[in-house]
LOTORMAR-580613 format. One line per field, with one value per residue (C-alpha): residue number from 1; x, y, z; residue in one letter. Coordinates in steps of 0.5 Angstrom, whole numbers. Each point is the difference from the previous one (the first is absolute). Example, Ala and Ser with C-alpha at 12.3 -4.5 7.8 and 13.67 -1.06 7.14 Angstrom:
# residues 2
seq = 1_2
east = 25_2
north = -9_7
up = 16_-2
type = A_S
This chain:
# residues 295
seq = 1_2_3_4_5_6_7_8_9_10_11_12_13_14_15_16_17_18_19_20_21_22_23_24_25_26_27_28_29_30_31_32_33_34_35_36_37_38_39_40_41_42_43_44_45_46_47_48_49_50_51_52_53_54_55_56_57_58_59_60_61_62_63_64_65_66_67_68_69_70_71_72_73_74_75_76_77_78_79_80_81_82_83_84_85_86_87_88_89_90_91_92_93_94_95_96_97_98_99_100_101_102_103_104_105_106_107_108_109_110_111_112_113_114_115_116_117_118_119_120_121_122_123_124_125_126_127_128_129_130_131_132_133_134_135_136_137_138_139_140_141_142_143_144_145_146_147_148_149_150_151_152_153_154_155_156_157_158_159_160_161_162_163_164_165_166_167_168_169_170_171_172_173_174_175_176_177_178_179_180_181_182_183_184_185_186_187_188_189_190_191_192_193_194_195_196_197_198_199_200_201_202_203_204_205_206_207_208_209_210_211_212_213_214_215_216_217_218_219_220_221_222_223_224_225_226_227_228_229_230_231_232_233_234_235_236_237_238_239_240_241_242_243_244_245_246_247_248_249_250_251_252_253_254_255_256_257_258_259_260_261_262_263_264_265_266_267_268_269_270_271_272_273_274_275_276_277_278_279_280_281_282_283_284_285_286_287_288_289_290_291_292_293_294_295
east = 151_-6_-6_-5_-8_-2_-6_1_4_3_1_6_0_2_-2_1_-1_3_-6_-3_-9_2_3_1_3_-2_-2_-1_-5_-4_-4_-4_-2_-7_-3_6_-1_3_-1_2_0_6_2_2_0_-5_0_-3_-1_0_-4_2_-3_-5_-5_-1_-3_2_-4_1_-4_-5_-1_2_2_1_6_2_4_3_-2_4_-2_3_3_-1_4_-2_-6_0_-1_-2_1_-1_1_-5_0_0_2_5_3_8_1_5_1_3_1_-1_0_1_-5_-3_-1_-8_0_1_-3_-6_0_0_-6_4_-2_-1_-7_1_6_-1_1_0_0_4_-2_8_1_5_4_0_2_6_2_1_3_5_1_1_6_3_-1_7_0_-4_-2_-2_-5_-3_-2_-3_-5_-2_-1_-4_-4_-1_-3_-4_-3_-2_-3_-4_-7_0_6_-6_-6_5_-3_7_0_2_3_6_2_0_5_4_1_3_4_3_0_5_4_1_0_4_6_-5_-3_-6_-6_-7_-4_3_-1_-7_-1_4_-5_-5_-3_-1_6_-5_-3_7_4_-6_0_8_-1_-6_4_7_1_4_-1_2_5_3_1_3_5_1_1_5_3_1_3_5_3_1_4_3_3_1_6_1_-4_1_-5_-2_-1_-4_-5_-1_-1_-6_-4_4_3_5_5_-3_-8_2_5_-6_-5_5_2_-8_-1_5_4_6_3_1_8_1_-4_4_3_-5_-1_-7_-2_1_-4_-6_0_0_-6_-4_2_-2_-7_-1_2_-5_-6_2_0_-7_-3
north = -97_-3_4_2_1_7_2_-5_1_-6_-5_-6_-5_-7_-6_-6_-6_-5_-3_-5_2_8_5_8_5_7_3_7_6_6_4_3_7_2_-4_-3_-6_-6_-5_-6_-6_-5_-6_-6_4_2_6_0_7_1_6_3_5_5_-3_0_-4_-6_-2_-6_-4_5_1_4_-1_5_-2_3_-1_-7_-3_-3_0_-5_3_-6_-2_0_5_7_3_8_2_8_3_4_7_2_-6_-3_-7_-2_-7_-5_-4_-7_-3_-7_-6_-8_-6_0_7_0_-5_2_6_-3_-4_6_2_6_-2_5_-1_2_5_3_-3_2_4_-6_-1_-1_7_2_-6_-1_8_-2_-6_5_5_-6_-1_7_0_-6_0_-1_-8_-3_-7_5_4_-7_-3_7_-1_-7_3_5_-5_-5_7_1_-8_0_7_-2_-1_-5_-4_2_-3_-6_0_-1_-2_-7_1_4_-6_-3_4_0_-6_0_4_-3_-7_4_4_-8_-4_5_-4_-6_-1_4_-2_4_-7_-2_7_-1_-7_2_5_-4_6_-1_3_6_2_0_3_6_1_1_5_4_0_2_3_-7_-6_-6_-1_7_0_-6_1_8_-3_-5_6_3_-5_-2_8_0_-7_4_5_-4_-3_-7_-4_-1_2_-7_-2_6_-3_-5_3_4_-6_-1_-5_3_5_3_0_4_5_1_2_3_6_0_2_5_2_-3_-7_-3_-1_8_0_-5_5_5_6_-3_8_0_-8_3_6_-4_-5_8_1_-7_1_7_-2_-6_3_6_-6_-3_7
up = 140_1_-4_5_-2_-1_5_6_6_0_-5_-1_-6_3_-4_5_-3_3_2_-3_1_2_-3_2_-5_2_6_3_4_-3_4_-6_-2_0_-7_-1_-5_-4_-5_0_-5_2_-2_3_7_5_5_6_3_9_1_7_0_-4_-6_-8_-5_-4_-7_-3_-4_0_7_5_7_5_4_7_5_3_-7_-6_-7_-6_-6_-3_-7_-7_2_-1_7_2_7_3_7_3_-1_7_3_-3_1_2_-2_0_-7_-2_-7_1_-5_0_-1_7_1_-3_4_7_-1_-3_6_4_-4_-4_-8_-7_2_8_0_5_8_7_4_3_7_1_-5_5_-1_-6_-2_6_-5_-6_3_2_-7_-2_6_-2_-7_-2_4_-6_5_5_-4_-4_7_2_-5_1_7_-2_-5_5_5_-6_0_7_0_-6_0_-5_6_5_-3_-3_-7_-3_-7_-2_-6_3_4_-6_-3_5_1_-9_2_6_-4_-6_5_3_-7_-5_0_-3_-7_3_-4_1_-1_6_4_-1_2_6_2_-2_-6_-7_-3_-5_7_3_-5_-1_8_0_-6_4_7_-3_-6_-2_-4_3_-5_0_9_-2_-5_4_7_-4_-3_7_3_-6_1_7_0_-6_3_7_-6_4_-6_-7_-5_-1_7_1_-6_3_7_-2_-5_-7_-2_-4_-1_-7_2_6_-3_-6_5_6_-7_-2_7_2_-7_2_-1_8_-1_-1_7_5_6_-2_6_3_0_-7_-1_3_-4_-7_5_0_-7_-3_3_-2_-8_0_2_-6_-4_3_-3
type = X_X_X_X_X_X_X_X_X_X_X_X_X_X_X_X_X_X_X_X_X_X_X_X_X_X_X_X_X_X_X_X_X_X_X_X_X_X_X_X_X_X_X_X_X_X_X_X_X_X_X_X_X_X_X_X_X_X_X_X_X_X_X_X_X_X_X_X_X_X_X_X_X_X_X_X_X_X_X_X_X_X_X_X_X_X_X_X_X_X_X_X_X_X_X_X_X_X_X_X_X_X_X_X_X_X_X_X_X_X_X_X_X_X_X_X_X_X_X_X_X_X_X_X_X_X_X_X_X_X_X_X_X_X_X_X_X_X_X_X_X_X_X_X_X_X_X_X_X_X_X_X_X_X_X_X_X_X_X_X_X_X_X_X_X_X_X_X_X_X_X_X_X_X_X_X_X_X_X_X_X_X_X_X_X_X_X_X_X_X_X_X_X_X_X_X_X_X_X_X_X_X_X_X_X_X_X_X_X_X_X_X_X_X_X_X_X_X_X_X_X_X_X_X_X_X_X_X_X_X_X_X_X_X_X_X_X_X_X_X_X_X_X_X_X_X_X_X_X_X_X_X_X_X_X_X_X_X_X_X_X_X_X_X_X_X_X_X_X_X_X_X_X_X_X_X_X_X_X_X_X_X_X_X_X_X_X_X_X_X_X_X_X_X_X
C-alpha cells in the first residue's frame, strides 16, 4: 500500500524518470488549515507549489514574499525554505516535486530563480491551474503527466516578464546547447576541450557556467547520462555488457563495469533484464547517495 502524507488531501509518489531533462517524483493538493506551515530542505529536487486560491507567506533566503492566488512559488533545492497560510485566508495549492538538468533552466528561463521565487499572477493562471489538475487525474500515465509540465513550463515562459521584455539570459543557451551536445555525442570519446571550442567558450568559464546553472560538473552529467542509458539498454536484455560499453562511450568492458558499480552499486551483469521500474529507482537512489557523499 502506498504511504500517504499526512496533512494533505491528496498526495501520490510517482517517480517518473524516463525523461532525459525532466523528472517528476511526487505530486499532491492541500487546502491548508489556517497557519498551516512547513519547512523544507530538500535535496536534489525542486517544488513548485500552484496557489488556486487563499494566500500565505514564504521566507527564504532571508526574505519573505507574500503570495496569493494564481501564483507559483519555488521550493528550490539545497536551500531551507519556511512557507505559512494566512490565518484568515488561507491558501489551496497544487505541488510538484521536479528535478532534472534542465529544470533550473527552463524556470530560470521563465523567470522563477532562488533569487526571484515567486511568479505570477499568470496572465494565463487558468490554463496553467487546468494543466495541473490534468496531471493530477492522469497521474498514473507518466508520459502524460511529464508533457503536461512542459506545457505548463512553456505557459509560464511566454507570460513571463522577462519573455515580454526579451531580456533572456545568454548563458542559458549556452548550457542548453552542452547539453544537447552530450545527450547527441555520449556514444563518443566525449572530451570537454572539445565542448568548449564547439561552443566557441573557454573551458574554465564553461565548466563554472555548467556547474552555477545545473548543480552538474560537466564531467558528472556525463558519466550520469552515460550511466542512464547503460541501465535502460540493460534491462531492455538485446546487448551484451560489452556492446553496451562501447554504446555509451567506453572503449573497454573493465572501465565501464568499474564505473557502472561506483555508480550504482551493482555490477552491470547482475542488471540485464532488469524491470525498468526498478532501473529507475537505483537512477533516484545513485543521485541521492551522491549528493550525501558531496556533504
Amino acid at each position: 500500500m502506498q504511504p500517504e502524507l499526512r496533512g494533505c488531501d491528496f498526495c501520490k509518489f510517482v517517480n517518473y524518470e524516463d525523461s532525459d531533462d525532466f523528472y517528476l517524483y511526487e505530486l499532491g493538493t492541500n487546502k491548508c488549515e489556517p497557519l498551516y506551515s512547513y519547512e523544507h530542505l530538500v535535496k536534489n529536487r525542486i517544488i513548485l507549489h500552484f496557489v488556486v486560491n487563499g494566500k500565505g507567506i514564504l521566507r527564504l533566503n532571508g526574505r519573505q514574499y507574500d503570495v496569493g492566488p494564481h501564483q507559483i512559488f519555488l521550493i528550490p533545492s539545497d536551500t531551507s525554505t519556511f512557507y505559512q497560510a494566512d490565518k484568515n485566508d488561507p491558501w489551496e495549492y497544487i505541488w510538484f516535486h521536479i528535478g532534472g538538468p534542465k529544470i533550473p533552466l527552463i524556470l530560470k528561463e521563465a523567470g522563477l530563480t532562488p533569487e526571484n521565487p515567486v511568479y505570477g499572477p499568470a496572465p494565463c493562471a487558468k490554463i496553467i491551474e487546468e494543466l495541473t489538475r490534468e496531471i493530477l487525474d492522469n497521474y498514473t500515465r507518466q508520459y502524460y503527466c511529464i508533457g503536461t509540465l512542459y506545457k505548463i513550463c512553456d505557459y509560464m515562459i511566454e507570460g513571463s516578464r522577462s519573455s515580454q521584455e526579451n531580456s533572456f539570459d545568454n548563458s542559458l543557451i549556452y548550457v542548453k546547447n552542452v547539453i544537447s551536445y552530450i545527450q547527441l555525442k555520449y556514444s563518443e570519446p566525449v572530451k570537454i576541450e572539445n565542448i568548449a571550442f564547439a561552443l566557441g567558450l573557454n573551458r574554465s568559464y564553461l565548466t563554472r557556467l555548467f556547474k552555477e546553472a545545473t548543480g552538474y560538473s560537466l564531467q558528472e552529467y556525463l558519466m550520469t547520462y552515460r550511466m542512464k542509458m547503460a541501465i535502460k539498454m540493460l534491462s531492455e536484455d538485446r546487448m551484451s555488457v560489452s556492446d553496451i560499453a562501447s554504446a555509451v562511450g567506453y572503449g573497454d568492458t573493465f572501465t565501464f563495469s568499474k564505473a557502472f558499480k561506483r555508480h550504482f552499486g551493482q555490477s552491470p551483469s547482475s542488471c540485464k533484464g532488469i524491470d525498468y521500474s526498478m532501473a529507475t529507482g537505483m537512477i533516484g537512489q545513485a543521485r541521492a547517495s551522491r549528493m550525501i557523499r558531496r556533504d
